[in-house]
N, CA, C and O atoms as a Tripos MOL2 file, in Angstrom:
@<TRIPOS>MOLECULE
protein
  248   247    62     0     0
PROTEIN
NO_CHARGES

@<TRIPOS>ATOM
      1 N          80.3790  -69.8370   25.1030 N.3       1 UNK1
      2 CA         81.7340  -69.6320   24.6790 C.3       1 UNK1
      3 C          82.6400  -69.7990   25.8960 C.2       1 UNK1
      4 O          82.3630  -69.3500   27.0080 O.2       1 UNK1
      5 N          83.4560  -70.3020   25.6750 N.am      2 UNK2
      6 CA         85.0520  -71.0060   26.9880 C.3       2 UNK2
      7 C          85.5150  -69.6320   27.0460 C.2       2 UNK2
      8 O          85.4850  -68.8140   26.1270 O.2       2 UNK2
      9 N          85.9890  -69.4520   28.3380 N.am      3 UNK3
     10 CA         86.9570  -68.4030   28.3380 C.3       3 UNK3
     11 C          88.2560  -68.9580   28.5750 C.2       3 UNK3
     12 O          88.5350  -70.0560   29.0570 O.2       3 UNK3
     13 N          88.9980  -68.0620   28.1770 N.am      4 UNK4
     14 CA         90.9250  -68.2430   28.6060 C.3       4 UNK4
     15 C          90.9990  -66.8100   28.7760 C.2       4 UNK4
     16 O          90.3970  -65.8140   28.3750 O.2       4 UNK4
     17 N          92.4560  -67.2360   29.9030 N.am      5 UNK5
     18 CA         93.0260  -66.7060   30.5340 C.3       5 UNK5
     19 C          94.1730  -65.9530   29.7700 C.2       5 UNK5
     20 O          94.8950  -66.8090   29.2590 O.2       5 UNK5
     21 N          94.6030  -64.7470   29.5050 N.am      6 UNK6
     22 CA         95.5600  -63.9800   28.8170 C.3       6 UNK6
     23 C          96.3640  -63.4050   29.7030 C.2       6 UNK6
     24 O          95.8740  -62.9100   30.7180 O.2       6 UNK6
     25 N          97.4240  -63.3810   29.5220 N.am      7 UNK7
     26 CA         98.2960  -62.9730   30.8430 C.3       7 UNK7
     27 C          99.3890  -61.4170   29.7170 C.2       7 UNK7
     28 O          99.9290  -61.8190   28.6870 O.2       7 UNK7
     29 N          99.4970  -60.4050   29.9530 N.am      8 UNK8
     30 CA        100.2270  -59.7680   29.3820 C.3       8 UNK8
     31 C         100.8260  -58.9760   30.3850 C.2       8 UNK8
     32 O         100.4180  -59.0230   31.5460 O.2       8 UNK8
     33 N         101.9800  -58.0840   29.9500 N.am      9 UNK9
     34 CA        102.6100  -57.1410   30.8340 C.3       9 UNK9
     35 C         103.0160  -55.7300   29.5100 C.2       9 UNK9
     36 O         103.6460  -55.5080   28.4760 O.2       9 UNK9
     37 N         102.3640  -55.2950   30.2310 N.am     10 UNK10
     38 CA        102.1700  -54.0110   29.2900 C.3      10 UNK10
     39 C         102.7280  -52.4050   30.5160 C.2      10 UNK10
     40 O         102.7090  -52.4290   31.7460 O.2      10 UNK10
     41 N         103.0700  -51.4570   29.8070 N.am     11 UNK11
     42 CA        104.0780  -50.1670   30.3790 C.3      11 UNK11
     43 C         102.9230  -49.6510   31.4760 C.2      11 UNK11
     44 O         101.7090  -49.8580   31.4620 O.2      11 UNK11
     45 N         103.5920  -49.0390   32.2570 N.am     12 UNK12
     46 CA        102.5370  -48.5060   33.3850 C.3      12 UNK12
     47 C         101.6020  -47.3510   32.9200 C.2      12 UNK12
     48 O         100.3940  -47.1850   33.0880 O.2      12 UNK12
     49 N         102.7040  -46.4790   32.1730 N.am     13 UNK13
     50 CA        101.8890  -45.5600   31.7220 C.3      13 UNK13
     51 C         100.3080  -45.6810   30.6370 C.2      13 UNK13
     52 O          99.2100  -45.1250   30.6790 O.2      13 UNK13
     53 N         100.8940  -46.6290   29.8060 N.am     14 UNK14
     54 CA         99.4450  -47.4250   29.0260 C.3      14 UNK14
     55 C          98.5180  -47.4580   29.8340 C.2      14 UNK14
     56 O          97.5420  -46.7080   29.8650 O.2      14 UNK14
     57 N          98.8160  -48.4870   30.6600 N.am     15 UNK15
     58 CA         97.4630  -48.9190   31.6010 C.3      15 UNK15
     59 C          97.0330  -47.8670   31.9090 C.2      15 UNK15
     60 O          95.8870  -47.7030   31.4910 O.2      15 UNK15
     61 N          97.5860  -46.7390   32.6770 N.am     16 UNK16
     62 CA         97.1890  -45.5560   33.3160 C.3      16 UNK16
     63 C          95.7870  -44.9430   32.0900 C.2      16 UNK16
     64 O          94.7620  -44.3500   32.4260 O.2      16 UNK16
     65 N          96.1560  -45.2890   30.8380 N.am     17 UNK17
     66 CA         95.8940  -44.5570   29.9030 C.3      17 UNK17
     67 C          94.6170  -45.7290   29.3760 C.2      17 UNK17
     68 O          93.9670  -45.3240   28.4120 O.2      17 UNK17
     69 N          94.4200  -46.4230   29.6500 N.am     18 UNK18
     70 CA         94.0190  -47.5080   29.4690 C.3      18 UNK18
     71 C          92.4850  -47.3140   30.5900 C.2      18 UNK18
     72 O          91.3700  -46.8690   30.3190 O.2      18 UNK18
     73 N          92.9340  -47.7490   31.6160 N.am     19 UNK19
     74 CA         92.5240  -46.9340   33.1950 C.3      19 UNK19
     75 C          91.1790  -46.0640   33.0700 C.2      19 UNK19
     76 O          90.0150  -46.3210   33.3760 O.2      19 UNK19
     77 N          91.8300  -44.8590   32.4640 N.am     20 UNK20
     78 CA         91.1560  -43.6900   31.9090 C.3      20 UNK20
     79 C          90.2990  -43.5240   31.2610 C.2      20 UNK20
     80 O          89.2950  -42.9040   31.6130 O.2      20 UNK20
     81 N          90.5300  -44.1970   29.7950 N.am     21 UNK21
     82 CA         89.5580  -44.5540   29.0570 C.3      21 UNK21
     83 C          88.4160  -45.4800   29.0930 C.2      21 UNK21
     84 O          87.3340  -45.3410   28.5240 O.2      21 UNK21
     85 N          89.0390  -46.9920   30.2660 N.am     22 UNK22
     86 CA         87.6220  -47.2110   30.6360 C.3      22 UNK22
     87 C          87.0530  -46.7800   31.4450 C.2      22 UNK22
     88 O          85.9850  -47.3860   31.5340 O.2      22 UNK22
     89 N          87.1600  -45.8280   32.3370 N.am     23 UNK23
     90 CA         86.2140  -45.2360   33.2150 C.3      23 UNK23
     91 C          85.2880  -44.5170   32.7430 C.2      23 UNK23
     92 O          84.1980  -44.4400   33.3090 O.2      23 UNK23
     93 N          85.5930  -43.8180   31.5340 N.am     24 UNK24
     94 CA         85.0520  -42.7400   30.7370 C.3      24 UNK24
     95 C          84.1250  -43.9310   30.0760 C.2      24 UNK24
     96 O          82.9860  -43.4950   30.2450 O.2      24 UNK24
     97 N          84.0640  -44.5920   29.7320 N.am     25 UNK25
     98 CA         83.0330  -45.5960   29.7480 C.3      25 UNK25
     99 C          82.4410  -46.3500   30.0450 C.2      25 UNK25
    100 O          81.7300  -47.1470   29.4340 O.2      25 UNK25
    101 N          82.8080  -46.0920   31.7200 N.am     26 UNK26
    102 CA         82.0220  -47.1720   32.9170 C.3      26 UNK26
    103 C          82.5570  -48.3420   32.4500 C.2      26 UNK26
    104 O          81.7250  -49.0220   31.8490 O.2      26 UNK26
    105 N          83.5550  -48.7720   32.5080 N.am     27 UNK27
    106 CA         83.6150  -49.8520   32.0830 C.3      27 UNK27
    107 C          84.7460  -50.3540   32.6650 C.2      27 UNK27
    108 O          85.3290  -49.4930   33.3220 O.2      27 UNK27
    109 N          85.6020  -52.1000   32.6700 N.am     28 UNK28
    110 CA         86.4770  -52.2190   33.6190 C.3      28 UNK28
    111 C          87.5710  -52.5510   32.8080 C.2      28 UNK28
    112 O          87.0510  -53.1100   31.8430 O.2      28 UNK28
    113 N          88.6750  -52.5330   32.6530 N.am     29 UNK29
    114 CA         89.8470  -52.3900   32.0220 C.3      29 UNK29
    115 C          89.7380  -53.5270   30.8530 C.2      29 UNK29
    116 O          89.7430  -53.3500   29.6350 O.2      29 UNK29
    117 N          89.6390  -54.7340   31.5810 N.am     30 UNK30
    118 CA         89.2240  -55.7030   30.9590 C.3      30 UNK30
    119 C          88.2860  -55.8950   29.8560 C.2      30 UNK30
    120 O          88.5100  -56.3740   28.7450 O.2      30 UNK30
    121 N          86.7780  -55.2670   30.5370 N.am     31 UNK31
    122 CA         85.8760  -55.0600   29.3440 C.3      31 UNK31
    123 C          86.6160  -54.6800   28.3650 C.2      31 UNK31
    124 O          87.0370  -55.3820   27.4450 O.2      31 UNK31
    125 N          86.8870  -52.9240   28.6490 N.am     32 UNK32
    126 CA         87.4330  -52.3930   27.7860 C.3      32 UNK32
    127 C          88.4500  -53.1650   26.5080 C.2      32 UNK32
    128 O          88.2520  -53.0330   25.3000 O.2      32 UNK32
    129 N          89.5590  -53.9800   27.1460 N.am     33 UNK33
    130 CA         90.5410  -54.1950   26.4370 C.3      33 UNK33
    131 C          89.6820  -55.3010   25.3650 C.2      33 UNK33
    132 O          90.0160  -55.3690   24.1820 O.2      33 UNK33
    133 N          88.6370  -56.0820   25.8790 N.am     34 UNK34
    134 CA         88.5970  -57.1390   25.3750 C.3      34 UNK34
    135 C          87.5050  -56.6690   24.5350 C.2      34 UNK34
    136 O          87.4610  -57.3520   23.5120 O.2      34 UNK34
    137 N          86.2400  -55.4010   24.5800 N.am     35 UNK35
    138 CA         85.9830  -54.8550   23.7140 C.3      35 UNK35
    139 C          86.6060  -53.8010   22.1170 C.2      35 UNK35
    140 O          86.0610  -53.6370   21.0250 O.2      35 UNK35
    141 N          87.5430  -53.4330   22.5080 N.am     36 UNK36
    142 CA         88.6260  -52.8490   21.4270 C.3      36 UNK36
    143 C          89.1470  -54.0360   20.6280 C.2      36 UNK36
    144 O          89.4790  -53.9400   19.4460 O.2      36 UNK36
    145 N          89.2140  -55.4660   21.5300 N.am     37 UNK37
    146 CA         89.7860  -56.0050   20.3610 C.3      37 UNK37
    147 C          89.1920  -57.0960   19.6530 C.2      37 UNK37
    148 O          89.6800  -57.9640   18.9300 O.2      37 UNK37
    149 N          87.9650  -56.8390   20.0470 N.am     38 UNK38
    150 CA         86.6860  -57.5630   19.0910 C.3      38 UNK38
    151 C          85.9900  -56.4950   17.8310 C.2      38 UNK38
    152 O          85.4500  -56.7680   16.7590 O.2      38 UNK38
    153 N          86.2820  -55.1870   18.5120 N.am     39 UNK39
    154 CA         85.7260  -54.1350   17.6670 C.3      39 UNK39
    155 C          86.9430  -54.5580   16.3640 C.2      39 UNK39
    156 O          86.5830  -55.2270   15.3940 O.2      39 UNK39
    157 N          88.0660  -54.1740   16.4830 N.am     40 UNK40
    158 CA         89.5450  -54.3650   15.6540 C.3      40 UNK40
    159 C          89.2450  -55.5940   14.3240 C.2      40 UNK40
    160 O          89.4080  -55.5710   13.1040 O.2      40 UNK40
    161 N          88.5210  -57.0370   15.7080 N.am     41 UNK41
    162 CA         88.7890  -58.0040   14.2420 C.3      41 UNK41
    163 C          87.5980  -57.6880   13.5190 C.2      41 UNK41
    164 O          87.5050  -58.1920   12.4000 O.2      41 UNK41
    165 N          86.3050  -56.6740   14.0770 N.am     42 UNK42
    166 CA         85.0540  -57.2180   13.3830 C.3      42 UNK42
    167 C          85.7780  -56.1160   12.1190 C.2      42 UNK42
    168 O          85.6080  -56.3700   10.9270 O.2      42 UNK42
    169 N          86.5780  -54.9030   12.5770 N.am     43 UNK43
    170 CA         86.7300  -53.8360   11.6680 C.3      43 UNK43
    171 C          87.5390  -54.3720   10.0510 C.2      43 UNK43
    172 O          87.4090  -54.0280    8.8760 O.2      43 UNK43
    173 N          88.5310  -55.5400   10.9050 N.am     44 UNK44
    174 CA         89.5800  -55.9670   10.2180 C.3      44 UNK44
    175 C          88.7960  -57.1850    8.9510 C.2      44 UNK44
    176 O          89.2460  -57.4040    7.8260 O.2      44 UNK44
    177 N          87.4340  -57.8770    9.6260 N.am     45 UNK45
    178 CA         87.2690  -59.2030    8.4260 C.3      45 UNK45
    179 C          86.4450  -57.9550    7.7040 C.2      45 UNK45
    180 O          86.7550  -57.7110    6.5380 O.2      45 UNK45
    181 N          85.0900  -56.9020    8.5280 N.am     46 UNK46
    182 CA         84.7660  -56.2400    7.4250 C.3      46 UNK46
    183 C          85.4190  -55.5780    6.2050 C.2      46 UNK46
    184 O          84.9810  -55.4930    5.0580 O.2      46 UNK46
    185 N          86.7360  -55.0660    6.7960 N.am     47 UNK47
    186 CA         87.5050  -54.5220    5.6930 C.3      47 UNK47
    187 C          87.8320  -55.4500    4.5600 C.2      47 UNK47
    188 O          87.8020  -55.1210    3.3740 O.2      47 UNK47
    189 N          88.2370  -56.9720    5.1530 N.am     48 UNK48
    190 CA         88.0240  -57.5800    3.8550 C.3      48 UNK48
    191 C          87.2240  -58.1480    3.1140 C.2      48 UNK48
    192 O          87.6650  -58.8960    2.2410 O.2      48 UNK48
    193 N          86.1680  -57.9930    3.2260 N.am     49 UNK49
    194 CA         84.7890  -58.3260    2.7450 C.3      49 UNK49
    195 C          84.4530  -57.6830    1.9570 C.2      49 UNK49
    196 O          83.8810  -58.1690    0.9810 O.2      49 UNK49
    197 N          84.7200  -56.0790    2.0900 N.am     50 UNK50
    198 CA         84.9050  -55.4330    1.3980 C.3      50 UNK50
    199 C          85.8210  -55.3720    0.3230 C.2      50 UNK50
    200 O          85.2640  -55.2630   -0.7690 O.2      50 UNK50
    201 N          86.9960  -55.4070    0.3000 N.am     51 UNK51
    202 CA         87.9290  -55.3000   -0.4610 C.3      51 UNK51
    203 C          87.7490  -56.8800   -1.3930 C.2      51 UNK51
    204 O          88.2020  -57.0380   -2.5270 O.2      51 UNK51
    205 N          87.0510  -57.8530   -0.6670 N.am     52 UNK52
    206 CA         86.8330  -58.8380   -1.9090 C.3      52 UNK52
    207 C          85.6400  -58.4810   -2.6780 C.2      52 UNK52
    208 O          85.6620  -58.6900   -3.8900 O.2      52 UNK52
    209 N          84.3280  -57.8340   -1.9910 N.am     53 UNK53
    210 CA         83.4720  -57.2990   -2.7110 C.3      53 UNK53
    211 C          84.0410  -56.6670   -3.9550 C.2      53 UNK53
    212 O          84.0410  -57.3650   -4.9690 O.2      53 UNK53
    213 N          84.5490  -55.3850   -4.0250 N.am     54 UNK54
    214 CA         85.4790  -54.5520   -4.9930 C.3      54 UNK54
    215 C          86.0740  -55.7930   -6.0380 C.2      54 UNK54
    216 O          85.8500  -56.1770   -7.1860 O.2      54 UNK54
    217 N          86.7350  -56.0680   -5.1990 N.am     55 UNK55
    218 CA         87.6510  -57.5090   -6.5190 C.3      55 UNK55
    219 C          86.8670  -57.7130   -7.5000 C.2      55 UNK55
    220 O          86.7620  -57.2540   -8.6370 O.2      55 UNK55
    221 N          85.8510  -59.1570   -6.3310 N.am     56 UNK56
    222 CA         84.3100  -59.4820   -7.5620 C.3      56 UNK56
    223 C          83.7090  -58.5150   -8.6860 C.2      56 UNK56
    224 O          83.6140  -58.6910   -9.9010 O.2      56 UNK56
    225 N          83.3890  -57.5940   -7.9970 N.am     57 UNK57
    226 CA         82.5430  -56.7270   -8.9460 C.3      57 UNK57
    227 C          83.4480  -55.8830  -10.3350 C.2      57 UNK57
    228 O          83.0930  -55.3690  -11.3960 O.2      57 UNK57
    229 N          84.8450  -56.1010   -9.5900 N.am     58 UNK58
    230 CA         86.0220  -55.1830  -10.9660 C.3      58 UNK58
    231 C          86.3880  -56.2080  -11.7290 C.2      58 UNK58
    232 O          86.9470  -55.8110  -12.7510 O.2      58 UNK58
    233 N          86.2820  -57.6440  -11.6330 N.am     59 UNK59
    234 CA         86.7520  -58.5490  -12.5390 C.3      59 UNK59
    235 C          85.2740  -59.1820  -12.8460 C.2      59 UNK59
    236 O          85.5870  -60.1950  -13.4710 O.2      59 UNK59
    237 N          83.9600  -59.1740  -12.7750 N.am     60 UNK60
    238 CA         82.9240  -59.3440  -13.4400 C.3      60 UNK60
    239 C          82.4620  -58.3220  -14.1590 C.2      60 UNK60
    240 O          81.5970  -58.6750  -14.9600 O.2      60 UNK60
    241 N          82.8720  -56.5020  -14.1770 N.am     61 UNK61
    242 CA         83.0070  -56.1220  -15.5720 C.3      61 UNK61
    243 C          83.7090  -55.8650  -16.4890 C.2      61 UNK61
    244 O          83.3980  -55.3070  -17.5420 O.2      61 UNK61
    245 N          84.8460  -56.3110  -16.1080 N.am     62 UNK62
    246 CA         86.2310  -56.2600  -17.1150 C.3      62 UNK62
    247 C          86.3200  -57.2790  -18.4760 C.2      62 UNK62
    248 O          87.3120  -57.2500  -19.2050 O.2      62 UNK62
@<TRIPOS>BOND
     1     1     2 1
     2     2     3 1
     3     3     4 2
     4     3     5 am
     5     5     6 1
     6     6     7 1
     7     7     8 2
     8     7     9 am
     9     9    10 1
    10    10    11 1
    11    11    12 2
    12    11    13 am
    13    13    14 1
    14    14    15 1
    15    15    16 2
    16    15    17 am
    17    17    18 1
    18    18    19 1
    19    19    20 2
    20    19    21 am
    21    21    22 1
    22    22    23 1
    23    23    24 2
    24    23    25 am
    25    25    26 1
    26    26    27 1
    27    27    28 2
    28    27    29 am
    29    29    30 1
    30    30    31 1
    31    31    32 2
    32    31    33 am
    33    33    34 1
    34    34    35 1
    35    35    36 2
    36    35    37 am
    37    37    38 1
    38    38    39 1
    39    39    40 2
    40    39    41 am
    41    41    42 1
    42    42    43 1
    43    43    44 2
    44    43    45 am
    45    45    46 1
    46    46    47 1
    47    47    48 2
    48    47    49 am
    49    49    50 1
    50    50    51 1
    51    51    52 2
    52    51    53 am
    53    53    54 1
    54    54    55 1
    55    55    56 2
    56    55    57 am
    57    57    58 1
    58    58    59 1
    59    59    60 2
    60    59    61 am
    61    61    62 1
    62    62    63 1
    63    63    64 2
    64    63    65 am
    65    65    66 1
    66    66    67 1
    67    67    68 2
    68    67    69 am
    69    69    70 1
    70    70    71 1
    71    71    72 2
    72    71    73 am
    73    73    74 1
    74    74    75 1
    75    75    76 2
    76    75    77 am
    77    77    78 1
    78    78    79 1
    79    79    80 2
    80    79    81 am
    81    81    82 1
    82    82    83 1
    83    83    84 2
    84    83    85 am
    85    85    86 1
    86    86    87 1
    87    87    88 2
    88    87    89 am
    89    89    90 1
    90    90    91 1
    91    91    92 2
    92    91    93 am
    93    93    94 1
    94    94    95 1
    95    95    96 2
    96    95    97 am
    97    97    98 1
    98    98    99 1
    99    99   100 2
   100    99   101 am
   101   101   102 1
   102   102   103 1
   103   103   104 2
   104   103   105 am
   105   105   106 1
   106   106   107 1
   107   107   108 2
   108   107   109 am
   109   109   110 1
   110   110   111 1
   111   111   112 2
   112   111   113 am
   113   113   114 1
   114   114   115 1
   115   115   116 2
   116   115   117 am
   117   117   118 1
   118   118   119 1
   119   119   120 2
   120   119   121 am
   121   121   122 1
   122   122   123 1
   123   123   124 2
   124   123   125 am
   125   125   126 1
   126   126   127 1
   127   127   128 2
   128   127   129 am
   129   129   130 1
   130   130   131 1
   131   131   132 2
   132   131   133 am
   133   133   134 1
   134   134   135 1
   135   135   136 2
   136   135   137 am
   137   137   138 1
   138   138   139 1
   139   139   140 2
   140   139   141 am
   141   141   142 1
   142   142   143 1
   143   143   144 2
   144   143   145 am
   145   145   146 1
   146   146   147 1
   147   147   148 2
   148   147   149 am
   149   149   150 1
   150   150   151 1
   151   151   152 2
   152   151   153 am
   153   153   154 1
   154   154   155 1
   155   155   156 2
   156   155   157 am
   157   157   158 1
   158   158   159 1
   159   159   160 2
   160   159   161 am
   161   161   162 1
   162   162   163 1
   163   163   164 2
   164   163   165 am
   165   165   166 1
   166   166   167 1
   167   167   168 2
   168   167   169 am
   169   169   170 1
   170   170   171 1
   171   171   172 2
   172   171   173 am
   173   173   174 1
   174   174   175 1
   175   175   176 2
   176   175   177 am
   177   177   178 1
   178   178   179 1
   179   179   180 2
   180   179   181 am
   181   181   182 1
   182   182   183 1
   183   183   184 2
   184   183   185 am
   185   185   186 1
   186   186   187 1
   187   187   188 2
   188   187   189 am
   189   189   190 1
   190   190   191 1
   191   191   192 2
   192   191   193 am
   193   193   194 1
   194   194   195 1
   195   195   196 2
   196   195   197 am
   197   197   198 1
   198   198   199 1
   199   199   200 2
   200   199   201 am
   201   201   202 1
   202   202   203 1
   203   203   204 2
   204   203   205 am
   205   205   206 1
   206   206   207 1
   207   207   208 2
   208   207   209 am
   209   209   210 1
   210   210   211 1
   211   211   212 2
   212   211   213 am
   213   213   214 1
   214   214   215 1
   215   215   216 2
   216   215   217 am
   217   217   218 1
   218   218   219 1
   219   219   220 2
   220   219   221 am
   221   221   222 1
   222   222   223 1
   223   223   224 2
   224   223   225 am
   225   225   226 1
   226   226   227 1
   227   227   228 2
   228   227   229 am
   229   229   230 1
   230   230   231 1
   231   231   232 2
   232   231   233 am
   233   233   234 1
   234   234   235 1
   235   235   236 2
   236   235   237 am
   237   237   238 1
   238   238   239 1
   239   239   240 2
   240   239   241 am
   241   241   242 1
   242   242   243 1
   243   243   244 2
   244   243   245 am
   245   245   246 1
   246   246   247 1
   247   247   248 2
@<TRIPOS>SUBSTRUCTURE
     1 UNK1         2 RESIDUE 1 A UNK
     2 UNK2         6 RESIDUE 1 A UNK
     3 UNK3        10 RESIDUE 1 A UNK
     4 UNK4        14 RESIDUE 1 A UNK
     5 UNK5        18 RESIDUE 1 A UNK
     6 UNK6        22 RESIDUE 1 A UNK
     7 UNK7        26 RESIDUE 1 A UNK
     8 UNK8        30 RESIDUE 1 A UNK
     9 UNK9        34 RESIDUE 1 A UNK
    10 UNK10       38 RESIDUE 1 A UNK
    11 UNK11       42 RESIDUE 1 A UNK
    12 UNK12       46 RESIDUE 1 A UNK
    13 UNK13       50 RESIDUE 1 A UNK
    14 UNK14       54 RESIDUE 1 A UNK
    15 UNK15       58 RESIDUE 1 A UNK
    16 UNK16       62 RESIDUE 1 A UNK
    17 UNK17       66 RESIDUE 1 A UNK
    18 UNK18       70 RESIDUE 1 A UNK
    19 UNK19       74 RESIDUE 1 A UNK
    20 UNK20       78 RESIDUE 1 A UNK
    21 UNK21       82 RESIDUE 1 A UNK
    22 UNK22       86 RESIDUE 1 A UNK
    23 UNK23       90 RESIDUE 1 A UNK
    24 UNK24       94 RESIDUE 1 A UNK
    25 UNK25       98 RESIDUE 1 A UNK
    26 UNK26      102 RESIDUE 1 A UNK
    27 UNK27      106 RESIDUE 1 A UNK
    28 UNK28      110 RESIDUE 1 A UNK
    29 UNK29      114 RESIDUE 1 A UNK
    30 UNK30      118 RESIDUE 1 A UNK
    31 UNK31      122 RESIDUE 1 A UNK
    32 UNK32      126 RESIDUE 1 A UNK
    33 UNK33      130 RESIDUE 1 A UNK
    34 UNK34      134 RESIDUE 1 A UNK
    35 UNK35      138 RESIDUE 1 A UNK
    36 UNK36      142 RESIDUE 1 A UNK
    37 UNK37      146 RESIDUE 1 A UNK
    38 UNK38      150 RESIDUE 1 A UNK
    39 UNK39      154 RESIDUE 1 A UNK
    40 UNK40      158 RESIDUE 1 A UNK
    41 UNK41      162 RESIDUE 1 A UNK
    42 UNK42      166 RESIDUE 1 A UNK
    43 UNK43      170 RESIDUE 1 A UNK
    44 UNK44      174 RESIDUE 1 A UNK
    45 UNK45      178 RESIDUE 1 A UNK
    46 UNK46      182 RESIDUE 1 A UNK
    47 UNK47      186 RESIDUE 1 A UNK
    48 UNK48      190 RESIDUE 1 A UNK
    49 UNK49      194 RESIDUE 1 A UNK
    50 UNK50      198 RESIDUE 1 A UNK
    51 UNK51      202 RESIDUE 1 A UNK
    52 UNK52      206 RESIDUE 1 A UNK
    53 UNK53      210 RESIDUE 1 A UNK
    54 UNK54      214 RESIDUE 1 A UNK
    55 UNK55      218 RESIDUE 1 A UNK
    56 UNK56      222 RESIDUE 1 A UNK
    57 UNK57      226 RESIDUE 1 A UNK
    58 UNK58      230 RESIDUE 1 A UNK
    59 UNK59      234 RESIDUE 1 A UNK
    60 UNK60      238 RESIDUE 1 A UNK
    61 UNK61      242 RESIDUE 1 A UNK
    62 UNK62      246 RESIDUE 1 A UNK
């Protein structure tokens, strides 16, 4: 997989907070950020996988 480069500017205090939380998980800001937001989309397509599951199954016994 290619990597790219993301450039953001985010409040000091975040990071601080940011900072924090990856240490508490050994981990480096980066990891961190770029783990939260793989966790987010896997949370986000499961949710709809789900919610089409539900669909299927409410309009195949209706």
């Amino acid at each position: 997989m290619a990597s790219t480069v993301l450039s953001l500017r985010i409040d000091g205090e975040l990071l601080d907070r940011i900072r924090h939380h990856a240490a508490r998980r050994g981990m480096s800001v980066q990891d961190y950020v770029v783990r939260t937001l793989v966790r987010d989309d896997f949370d986000e397509r499961f949710k709809t996988a789900v919610d089409e599951t539900e669909r299927f199954y409410r309009s195949s016994t209706g």
